[in-house]
VEXVO-57408 format. One line per 2 residues: their letters; for each residue x, z, y of C-alpha. Coordinates in Angstrom, 2 decimals, padded with zeros to 5 digits. Layout:
BEGIN
A> X:Z:Y ~ ... .
END
This chain:
BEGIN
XX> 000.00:000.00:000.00 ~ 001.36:-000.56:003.52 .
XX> 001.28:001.74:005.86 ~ -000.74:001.03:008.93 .
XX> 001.14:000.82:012.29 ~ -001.86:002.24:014.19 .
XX> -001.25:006.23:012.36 ~ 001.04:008.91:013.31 .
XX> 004.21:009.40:011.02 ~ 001.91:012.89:010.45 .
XX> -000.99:010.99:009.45 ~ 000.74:008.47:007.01 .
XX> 002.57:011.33:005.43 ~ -000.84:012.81:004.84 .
XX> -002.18:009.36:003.24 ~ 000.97:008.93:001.36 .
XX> -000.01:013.46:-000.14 ~ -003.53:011.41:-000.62 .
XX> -002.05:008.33:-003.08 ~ 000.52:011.00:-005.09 .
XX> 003.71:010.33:-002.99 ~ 005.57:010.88:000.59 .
XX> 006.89:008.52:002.38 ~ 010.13:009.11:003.64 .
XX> 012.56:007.11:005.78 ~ 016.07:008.68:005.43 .
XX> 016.58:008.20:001.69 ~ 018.05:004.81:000.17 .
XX> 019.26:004.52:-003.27 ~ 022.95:004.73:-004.35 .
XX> 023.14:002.60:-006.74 ~ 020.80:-000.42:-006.01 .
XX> 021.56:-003.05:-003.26 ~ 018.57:-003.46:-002.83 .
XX> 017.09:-006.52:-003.40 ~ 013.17:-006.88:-004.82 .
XX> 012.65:-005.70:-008.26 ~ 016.68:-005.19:-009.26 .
XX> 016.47:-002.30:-011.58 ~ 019.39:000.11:-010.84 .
XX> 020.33:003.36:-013.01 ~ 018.49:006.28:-012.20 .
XX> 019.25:008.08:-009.04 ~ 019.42:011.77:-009.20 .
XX> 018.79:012.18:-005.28 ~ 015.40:010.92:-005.79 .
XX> 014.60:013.73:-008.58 ~ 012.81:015.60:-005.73 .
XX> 009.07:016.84:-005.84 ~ 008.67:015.35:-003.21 .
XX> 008.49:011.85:-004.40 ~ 006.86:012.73:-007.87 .
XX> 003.74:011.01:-008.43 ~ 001.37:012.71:-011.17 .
XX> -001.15:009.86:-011.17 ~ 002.11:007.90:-011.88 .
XX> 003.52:010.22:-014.91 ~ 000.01:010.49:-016.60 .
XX> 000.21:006.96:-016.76 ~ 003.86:006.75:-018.41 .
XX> 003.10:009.34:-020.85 ~ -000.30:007.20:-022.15 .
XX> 001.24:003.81:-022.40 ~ 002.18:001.80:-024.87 .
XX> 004.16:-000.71:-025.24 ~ 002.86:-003.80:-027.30 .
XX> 005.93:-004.17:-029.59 ~ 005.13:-000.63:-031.03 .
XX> 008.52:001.13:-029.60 ~ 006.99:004.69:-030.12 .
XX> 005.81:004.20:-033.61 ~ 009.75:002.47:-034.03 .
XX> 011.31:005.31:-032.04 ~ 009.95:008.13:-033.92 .
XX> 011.06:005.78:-037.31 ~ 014.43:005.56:-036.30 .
XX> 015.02:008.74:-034.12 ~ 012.61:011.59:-034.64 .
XX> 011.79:013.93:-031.14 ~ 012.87:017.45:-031.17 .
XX> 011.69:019.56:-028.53 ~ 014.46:021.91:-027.15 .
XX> 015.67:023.72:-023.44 ~ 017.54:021.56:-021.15 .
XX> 020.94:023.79:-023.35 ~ 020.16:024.64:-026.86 .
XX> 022.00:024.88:-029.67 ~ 021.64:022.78:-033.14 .
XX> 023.13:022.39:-036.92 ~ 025.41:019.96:-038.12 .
XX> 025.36:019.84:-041.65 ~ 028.04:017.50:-042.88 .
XX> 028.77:019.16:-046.07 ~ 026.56:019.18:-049.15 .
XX> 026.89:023.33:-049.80 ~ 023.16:023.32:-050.02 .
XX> 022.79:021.60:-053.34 ~ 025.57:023.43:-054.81 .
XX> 024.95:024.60:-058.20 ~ 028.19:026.90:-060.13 .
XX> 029.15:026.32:-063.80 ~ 025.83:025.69:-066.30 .
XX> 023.23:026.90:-063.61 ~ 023.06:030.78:-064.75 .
XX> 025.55:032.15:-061.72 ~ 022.36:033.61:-060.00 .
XX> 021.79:036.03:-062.75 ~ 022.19:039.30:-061.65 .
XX> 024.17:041.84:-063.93 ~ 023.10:045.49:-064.16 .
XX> 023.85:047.96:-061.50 ~ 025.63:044.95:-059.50 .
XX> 023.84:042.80:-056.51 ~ 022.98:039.60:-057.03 .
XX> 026.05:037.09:-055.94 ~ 026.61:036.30:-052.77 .
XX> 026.92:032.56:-051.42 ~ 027.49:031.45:-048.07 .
XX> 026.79:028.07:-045.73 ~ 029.16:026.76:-043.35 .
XX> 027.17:024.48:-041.05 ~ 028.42:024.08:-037.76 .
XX> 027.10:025.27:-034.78 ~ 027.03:023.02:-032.02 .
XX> 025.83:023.82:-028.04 ~ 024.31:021.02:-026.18 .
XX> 022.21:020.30:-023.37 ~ 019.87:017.17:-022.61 .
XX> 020.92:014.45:-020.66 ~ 018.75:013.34:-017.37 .
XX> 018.32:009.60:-018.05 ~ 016.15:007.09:-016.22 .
XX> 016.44:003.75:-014.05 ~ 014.69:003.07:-011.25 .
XX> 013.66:-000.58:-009.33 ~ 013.45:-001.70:-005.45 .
XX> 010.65:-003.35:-004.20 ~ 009.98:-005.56:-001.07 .
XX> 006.62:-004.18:000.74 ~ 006.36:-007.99:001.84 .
XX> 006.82:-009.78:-001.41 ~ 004.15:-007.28:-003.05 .
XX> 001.08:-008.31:-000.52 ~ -002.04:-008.26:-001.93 .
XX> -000.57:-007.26:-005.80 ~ -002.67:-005.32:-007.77 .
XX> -001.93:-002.00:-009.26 ~ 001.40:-002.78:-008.66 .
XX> 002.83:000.64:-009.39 ~ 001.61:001.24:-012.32 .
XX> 003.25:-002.38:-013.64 ~ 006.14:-001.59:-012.40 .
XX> 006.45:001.99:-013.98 ~ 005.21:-000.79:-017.19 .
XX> 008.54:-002.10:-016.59 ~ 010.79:000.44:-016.13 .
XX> 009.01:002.14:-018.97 ~ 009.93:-000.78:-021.72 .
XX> 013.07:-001.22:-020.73 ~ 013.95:003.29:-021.22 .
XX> 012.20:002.69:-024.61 ~ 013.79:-000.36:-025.50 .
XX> 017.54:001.66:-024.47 ~ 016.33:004.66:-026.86 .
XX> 015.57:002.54:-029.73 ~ 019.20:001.13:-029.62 .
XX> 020.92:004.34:-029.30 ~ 018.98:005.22:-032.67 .
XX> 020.16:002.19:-034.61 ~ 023.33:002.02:-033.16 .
XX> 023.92:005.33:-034.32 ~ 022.60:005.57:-037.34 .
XX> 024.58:002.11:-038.40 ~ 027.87:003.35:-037.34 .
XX> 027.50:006.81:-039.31 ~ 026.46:004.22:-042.35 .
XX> 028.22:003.34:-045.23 ~ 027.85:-000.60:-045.31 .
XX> 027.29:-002.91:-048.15 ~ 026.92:-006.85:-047.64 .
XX> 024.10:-008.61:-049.53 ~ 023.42:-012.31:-049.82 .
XX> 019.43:-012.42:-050.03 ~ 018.88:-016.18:-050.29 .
XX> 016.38:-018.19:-053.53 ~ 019.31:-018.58:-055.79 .
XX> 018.14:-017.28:-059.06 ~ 018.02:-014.03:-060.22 .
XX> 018.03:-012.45:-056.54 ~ 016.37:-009.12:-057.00 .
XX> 016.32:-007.52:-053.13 ~ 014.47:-004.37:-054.12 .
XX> 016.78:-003.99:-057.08 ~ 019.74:-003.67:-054.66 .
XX> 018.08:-001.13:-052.54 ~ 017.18:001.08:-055.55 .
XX> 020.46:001.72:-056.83 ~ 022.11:001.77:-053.60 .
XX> 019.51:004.79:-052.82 ~ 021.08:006.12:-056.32 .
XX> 024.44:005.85:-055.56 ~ 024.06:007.15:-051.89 .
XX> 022.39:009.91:-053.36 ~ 024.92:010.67:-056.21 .
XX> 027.11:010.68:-053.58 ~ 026.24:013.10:-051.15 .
XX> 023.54:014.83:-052.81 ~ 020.78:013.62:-050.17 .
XX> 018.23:010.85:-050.97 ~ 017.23:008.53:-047.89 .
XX> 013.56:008.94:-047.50 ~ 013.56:006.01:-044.46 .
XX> 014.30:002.53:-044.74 ~ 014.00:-000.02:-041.67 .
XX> 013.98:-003.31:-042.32 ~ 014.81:-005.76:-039.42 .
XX> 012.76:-009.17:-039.27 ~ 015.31:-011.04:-040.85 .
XX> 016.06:-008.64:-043.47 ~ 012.42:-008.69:-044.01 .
XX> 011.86:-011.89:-044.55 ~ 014.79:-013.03:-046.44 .
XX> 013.73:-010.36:-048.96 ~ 010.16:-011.59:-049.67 .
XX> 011.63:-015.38:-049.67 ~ 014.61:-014.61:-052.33 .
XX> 011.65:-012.52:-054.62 ~ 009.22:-015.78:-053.99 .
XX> 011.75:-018.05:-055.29 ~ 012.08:-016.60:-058.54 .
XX> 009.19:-018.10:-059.53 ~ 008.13:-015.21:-061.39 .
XX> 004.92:-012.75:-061.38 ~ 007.59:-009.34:-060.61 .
XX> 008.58:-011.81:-057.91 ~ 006.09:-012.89:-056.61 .
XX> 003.95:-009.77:-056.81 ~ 007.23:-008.18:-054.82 .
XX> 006.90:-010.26:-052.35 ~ 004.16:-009.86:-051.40 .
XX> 004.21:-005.82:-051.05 ~ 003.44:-004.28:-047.64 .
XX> 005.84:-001.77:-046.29 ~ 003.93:001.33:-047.43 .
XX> 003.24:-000.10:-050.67 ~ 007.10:-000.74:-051.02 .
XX> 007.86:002.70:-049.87 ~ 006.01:003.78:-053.38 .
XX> 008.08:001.45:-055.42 ~ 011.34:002.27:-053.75 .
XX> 010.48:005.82:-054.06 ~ 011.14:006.87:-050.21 .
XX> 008.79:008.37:-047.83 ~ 008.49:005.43:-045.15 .
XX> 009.32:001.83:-044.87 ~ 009.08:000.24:-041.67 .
XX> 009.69:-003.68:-040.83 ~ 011.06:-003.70:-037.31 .
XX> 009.98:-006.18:-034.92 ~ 011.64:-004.87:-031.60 .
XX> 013.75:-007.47:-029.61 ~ 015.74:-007.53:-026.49 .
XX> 017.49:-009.66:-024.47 ~ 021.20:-009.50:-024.14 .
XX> 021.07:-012.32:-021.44 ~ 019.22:-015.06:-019.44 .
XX> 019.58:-016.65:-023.01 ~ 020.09:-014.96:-025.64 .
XX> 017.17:-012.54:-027.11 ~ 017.96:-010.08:-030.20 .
XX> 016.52:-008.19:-032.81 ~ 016.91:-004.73:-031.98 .
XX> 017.95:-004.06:-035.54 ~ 019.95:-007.54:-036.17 .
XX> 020.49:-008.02:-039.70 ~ 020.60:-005.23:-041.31 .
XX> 018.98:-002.81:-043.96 ~ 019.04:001.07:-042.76 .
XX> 018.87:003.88:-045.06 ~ 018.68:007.67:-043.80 .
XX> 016.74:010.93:-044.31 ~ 014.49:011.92:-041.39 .
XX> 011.39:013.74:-040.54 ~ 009.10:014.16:-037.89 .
XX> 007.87:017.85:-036.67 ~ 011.44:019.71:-037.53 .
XX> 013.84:022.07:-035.56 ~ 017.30:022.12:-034.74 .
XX> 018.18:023.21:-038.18 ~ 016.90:020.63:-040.20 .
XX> 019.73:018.78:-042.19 ~ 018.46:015.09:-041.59 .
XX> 020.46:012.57:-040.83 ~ 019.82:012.19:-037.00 .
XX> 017.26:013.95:-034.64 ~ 016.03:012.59:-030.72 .
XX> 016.21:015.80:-028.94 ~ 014.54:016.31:-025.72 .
XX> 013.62:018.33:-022.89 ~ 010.22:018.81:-021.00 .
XX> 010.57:018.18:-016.87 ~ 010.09:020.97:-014.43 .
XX> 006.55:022.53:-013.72 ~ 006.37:021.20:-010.33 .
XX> 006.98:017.55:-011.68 ~ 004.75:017.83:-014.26 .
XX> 006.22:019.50:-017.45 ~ 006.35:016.83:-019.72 .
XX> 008.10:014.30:-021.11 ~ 008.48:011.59:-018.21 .
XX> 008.71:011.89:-014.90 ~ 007.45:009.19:-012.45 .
XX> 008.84:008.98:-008.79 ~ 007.32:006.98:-005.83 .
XX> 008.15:006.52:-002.69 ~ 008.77:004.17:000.56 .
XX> 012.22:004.41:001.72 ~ 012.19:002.04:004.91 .
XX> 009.51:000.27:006.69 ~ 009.40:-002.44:003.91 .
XX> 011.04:-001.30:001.12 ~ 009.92:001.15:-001.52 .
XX> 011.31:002.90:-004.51 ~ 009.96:003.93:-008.05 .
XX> 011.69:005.80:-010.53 ~ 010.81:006.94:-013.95 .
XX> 013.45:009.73:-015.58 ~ 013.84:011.85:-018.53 .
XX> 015.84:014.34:-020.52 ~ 017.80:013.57:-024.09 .
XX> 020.05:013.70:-026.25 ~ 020.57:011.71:-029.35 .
XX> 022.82:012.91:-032.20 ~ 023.49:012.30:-035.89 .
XX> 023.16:015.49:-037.12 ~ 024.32:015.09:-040.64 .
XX> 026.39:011.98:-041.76 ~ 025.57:012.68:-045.80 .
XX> 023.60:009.82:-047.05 ~ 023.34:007.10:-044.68 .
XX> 023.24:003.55:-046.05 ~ 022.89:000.02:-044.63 .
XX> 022.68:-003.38:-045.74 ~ 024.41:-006.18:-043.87 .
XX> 022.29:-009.53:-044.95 ~ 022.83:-012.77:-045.11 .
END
């Protein structure tokens, strides 16, 4: 909305109070140069109450984005609510499956106590990290736009999302243990084979079972076309399994087929998950001392902004240009490296 040149800078401040922001004319951002709609990193200067807008942050917390991020995010990198500095378990030793000699060392002999056994995880102290970008609009260029706030918080909103799921996957493939696997129609291709004993092995291993596996498109695919070519009922009755069906037959919790993409460049446009096969224990609704693989930890805003989970800031910063902002509070971490598996595929 532009501000009318026939109020008082009193009474526009008081419209501005009226549409969920103030309007201020000695702030400009650091870290734009601001030119319309350049999306800049965060700025922490504008983290004021000030220029929160609830209308705004009620709208970020509700939306969704059509390529399912949340549902992806929550797949990949499961939330854990925790203070701006907690403290968390990393369990990167197996002494919780431990079992002595034939299994009988937890009998207790007469007038002794039972025997006494001890875990070593790590403690490690943390605190969330205040992330966010924010974009610079031209007043002029946005005449007559509807709802244009709420778009661009849209915006700024896919693009935070889009940077979380890649944390998760980058993380989770670089703590992996990597196989490569040729999925193509030669004969005798059995995809879901592969992935079944790899499970065993990984779990043999380390003495933790993956109970996720994400799929990327291509991974996807390549699997139900190298079952399809067999020519066979097992194939073709494999291929045509939805994820949740093949969750049962691979004996995991979850199977998700990711179909996030981003773009690199002007050009180029990428699976968020590229090629590959992931394999990792996760679960939604635990604390910090859950030993799964990796956990999205993250930290509520302050009262006066809100208290949740986003925080939306509006405001005009010169007579034609105005600011949005949308920040937030995480940290991601592998918490446990046992178990994690990936395909490469080709």
């Amino acid at each position: 909305m532009k501000p009318k040149s026939n109020l008082s800078i009193p009474a526009r401040i008081e419209l501005a109070n009226s549409l969920g922001r103030i309007e201020r004319h000695d702030f400009a951002p650091r870290t734009s140069d601001g030119q319309h709609e350049r999306i800049s990193m965060f700025n922490a200067d504008l983290a004021t109450e000030s220029f929160f807008s609830q209308p705004l942050t009620d709208y970020a917390v509700g939306y969704t984005d059509m390529a399912d991020l949340d549902k992806e995010l929550e797949f990949f990198a499961p939330g854990v609510e925790v203070a701006h500095r907690f403290e968390y378990a990393q369990a990167d030793n197996a002494e919780q499956f431990l079992s002595d000699g034939d299994g009988t060392d937890d009998e207790r002999p007469s007038k002794s106590d039972f025997k006494g056994v001890e875990y070593t995880e790590s403690k490690v102290n943390a605190a969330t990290v205040n992330r966010g970008l924010q974009i610079v609009l031209d007043m002029d260029k946005l005449n007559g736009t509807p709802n244009w706030e709420e778009r661009y918080t849209q915006k700024l909103m896919k693009r935070i999302k889009r940077n979380q799921l890649r944390r998760a996957i980058l993380l989770l493939s670089t703590a992996a243990t990597n196989n490569a696997k040729t999925w193509d129609v030669t004969p005798g291709k059995d995809p879901d084979q592969d992935v079944i004993m790899d499970l065993i092995t990984g779990a043999d291993l380390s003495g933790i079972k993956a109970n996720r596996i994400g799929y990327s498109d291509t991974a996807w695919s390549k699997r139900q076309l190298a079952h399809r070519a067999q020519n066979t009922a097992g194939g073709f009755g494999s291929a045509s399994l939805t994820p949740e069906q093949l969750a049962g037959v691979l004996g995991v919790e979850q199977v998700l087929r990711s179909n996030a993409r981003y773009t690199a460049s002007a050009t180029a446009r990428t699976q968020v998950l590229g090629a590959l096969v992931l394999m990792f224990n996760a679960s939604s609704g635990v604390d910090t001392e859950d030993a799964s693989n990796i956990k999205r930890f993250y930290s509520m805003g302050a009262s006066e902004e809100g208290g949740g989970i986003y925080q939306v800031y509006s405001a005009r910063i010169s007579a034609k240009r105005h600011v949005i902002a949308v920040g937030h509070y995480e940290l991601m971490k592998i918490t446990s490296t046992l178990g994690i598996r990936k395909f490469t595929i080709s």
